[in-house]
C-alpha positions as CSV (number, residue, x, y, z in Angstrom):
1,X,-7.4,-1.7,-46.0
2,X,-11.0,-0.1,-45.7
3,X,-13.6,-0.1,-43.3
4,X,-16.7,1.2,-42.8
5,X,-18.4,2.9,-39.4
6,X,-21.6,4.0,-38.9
7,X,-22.5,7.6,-38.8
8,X,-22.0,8.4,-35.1
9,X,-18.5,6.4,-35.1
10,X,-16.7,9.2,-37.2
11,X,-14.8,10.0,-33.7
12,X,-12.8,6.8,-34.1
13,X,-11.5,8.2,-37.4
14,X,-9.1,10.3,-35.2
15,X,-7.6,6.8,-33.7
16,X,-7.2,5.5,-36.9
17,X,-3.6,5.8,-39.4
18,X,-4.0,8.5,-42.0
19,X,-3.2,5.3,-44.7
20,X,-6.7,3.4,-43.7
21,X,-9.4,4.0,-45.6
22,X,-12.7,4.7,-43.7
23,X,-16.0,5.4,-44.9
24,X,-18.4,7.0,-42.6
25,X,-22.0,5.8,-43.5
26,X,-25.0,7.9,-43.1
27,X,-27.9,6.3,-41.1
28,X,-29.7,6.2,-44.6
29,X,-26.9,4.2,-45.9
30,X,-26.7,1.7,-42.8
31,X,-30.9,1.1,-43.4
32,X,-30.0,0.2,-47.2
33,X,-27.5,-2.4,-46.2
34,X,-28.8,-6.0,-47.0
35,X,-29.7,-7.6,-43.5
36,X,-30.8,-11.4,-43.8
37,X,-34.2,-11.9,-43.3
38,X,-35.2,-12.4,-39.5
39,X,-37.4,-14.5,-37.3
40,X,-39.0,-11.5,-35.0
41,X,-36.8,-13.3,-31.7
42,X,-33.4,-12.7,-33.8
43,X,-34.7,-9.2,-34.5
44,X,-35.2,-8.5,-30.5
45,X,-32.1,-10.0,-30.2
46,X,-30.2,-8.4,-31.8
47,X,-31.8,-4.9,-31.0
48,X,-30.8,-6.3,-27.4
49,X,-27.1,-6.7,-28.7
50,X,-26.5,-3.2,-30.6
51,X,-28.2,-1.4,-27.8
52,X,-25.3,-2.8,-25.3
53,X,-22.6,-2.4,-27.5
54,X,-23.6,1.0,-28.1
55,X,-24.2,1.6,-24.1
56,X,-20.2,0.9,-23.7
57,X,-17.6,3.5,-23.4
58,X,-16.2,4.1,-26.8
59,X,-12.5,2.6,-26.3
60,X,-14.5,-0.5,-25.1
61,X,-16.9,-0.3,-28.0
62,X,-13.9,-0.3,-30.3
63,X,-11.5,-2.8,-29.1
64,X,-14.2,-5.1,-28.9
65,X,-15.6,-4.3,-32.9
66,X,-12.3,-4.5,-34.0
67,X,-11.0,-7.7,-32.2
68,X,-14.5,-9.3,-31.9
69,X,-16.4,-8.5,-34.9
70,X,-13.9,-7.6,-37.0
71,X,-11.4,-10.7,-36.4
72,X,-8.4,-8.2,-36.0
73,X,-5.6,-9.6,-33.4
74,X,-4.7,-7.5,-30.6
75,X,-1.4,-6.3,-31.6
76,X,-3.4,-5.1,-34.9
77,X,-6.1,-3.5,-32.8
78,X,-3.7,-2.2,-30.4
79,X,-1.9,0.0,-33.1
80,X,-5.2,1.3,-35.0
81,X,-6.1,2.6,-31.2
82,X,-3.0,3.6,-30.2
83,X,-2.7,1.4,-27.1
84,X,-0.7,-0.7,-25.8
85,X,-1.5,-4.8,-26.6
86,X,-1.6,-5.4,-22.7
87,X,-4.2,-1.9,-22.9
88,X,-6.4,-3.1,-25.7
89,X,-6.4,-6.7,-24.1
90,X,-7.7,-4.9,-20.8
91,X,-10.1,-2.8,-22.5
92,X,-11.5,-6.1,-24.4
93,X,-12.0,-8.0,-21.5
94,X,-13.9,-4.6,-19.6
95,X,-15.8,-4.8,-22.6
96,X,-16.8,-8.4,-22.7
97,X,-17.9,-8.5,-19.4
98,X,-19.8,-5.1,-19.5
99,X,-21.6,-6.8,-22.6
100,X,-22.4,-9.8,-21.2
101,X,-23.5,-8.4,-17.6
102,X,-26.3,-5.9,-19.8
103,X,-27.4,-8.6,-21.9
104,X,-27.6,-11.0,-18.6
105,X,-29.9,-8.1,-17.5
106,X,-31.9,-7.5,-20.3
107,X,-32.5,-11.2,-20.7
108,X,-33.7,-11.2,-17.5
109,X,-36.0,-8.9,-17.8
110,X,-37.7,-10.0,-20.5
């Protein structure tokens, strides 16, 4: 299995088994990464999304990439952070919530 994290993320390297395969990409190699071409609101929006996620503490920011975006279960997630399932459950939820009460905010705002 391999998976990529943006520069910034190499920290969660240390959380990961020595048999995954991780590439850590350089913020020149995340801006040459083919994104979809965007209306300017799904642009804002999404700028809104990344800057929540990246606004969570890092065990939150990662059980919820791995479970969320990535589609890995929790037991899955649980061993790559080396948590508990009941833990990474917990942190998912914490991190959920946190998301959706800062982009509840931000959409307020705006």
């Amino acid at each position: 299995m391999q998976i990529q994290l943006p520069y910034g993320h190499a920290t969660l390297t240390a959380l990961l088994p020595d048999d995954l395969k991780v590439d850590i990409l350089e913020p020149a190699e995340m801006a040459s990464i083919e994104q979809p071409v965007s209306s300017p609101a799904t642009i804002e929006t999404r700028a809104l999304i990344e800057s929540a996620m990246g606004s969570l503490e890092e065990p939150q920011r990662m059980a919820l990439i791995l479970c969320d975006v990535e589609q890995w279960d929790h037991a899955e997630a649980a061993e790559i952070m080396g948590r508990s399932v009941a833990a990474t459950k917990s942190l998912l939820y914490r991190a959920r919530r946190a998301l959706r009460d800062r982009l509840a905010e931000a959409w307020d705002e705006a």
